[in-house]
C-alpha positions, 0 to 999 in steps of 0.5 A: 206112163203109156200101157204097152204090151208085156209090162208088169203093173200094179193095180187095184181091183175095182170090180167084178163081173161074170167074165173077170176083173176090172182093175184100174191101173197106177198109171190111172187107166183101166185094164181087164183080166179076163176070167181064162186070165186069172189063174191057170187053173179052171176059174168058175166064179173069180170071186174065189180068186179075186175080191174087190179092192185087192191089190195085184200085179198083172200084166199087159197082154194087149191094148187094143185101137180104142186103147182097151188094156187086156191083162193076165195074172198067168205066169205073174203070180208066182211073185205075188203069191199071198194075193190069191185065194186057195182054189176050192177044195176038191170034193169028193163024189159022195159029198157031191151026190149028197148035196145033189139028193138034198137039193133035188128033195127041196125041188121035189118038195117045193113042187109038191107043196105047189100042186098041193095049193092048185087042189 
């Protein structure tokens, strides 16, 4: 079956990188969700959406002249729910200065025990 434009597939996941998801397609070729593809929410990391070997439904938003196949989970998920991840919870700013204070100590810390070893 030839990969066209707005066809819903199913595929498996075969890797993920930085910039999204590579998944190769039934029909045997490779297809990728670019990361403003996989959800319709902000995506930071698709790991939290995504994980290798997952089985999704994406669909076919373009094939380019060398045959490379763009593809979009926005707008599909809503028939294949159970394949995603909860987002991330929202965390709240105390928590956030929390964790900022404690890495920044650790920096500081590194840094002394550092300037401690030139003397």
């Amino acid at each position: 079956m030839q990969a066209e434009a707005g066809r819903t597939c199913k595929g498996k996941v075969t890797g993920i990188t930085k910039f999204g998801a590579f998944v190769r397609l039934e029909d045997g070729n490779s297809g990728l969700i670019h990361i403003s593809q996989v959800s319709d929410v902000y995506v930071s990391d698709v790991q939290e959406f995504l994980s290798v070997g997952q089985e999704v439904e994406p669909r076919i938003l373009s094939v380019d002249e060398k045959g490379r196949i763009s593809l979009t989970l926005i707008g599909v998920k809503e028939a294949q729910p159970a394949l995603f991840k909860a987002p991330p919870r929202p965390v709240g700013f105390e928590e956030m200065m929390d964790r900022f204070k404690t890495v920044s100590d650790e920096k500081l810390g590194e840094l002394r025990r550092l300037r401690s070893r030139r003397k």
